[in-house]
C-alpha positions as CSV (number, residue, x, y, z in Angstrom):
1,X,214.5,93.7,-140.4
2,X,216.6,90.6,-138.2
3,X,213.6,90.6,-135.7
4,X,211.0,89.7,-139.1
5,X,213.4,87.3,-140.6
6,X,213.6,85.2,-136.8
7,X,210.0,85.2,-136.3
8,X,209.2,83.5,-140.1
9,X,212.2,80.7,-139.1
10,X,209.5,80.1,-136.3
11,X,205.7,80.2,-137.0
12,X,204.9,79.0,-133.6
13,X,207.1,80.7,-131.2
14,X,204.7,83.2,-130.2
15,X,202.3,79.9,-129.8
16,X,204.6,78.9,-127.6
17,X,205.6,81.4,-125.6
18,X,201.7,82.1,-124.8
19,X,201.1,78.9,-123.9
20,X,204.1,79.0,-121.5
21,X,202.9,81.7,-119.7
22,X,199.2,80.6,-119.5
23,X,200.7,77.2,-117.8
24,X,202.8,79.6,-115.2
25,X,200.1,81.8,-114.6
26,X,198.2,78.4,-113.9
27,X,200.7,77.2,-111.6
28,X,201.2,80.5,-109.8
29,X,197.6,80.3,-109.1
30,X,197.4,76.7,-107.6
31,X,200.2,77.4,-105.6
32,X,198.5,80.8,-104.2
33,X,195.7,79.0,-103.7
34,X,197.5,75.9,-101.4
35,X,198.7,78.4,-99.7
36,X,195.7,79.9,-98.4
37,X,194.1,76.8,-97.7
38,X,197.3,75.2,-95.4
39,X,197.3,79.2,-94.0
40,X,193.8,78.6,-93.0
41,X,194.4,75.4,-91.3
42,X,196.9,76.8,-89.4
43,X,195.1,80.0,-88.3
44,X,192.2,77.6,-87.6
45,X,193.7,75.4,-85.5
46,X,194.8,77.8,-83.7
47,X,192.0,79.7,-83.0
48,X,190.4,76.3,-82.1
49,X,192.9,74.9,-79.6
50,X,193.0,79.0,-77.8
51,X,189.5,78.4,-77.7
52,X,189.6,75.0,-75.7
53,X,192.7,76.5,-73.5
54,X,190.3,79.5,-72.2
55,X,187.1,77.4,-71.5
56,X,189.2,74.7,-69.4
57,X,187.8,73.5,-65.7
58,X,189.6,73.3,-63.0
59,X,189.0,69.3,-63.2
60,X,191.0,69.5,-66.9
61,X,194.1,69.5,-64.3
62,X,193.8,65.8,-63.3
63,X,195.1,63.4,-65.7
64,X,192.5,61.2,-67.8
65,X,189.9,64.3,-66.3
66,X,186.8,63.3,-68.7
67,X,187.8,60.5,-70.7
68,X,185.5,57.6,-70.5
69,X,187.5,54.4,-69.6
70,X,185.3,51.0,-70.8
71,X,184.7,49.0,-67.6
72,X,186.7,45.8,-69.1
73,X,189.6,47.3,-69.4
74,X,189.8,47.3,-65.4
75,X,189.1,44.1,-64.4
76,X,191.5,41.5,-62.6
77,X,190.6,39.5,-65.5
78,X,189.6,36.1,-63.8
């Protein structure tokens, strides 16, 4: 009989307590899902930068090898 008389001093606990745990279950949730996503960029990135690794040249071993200097930018400048 204490656990009726408690729950008619408060009509909305159970309210509250459902809403409570329908905003954790929300947050669980968001966080689960962040943490696939930044998972997935990580895994990507490094499947990406294994992939560029393995289909290197042997010119990739000079510095600058393939970047595209703009003529200007070499001049004396006179």
């Amino acid at each position: 009989m204490d656990t009726s008389a408690a729950r008619d001093e408060q009509p909305g606990g159970e309210q509250a307590g459902a809403e409570e745990s329908h905003l954790l279950k929300t947050v669980g949730w968001i966080s689960a899902a962040l943490g696939a996503v930044a998972l997935g960029l990580i895994v990507g990135r490094e499947i990406r930068l294994r992939y560029k690794f393995n289909r290197r040249t042997p010119y990739d071993l000079y510095a600058h090898s393939g970047d595209e200097l703009p003529d200007g930018d070499c001049s004396v400048g006179i």
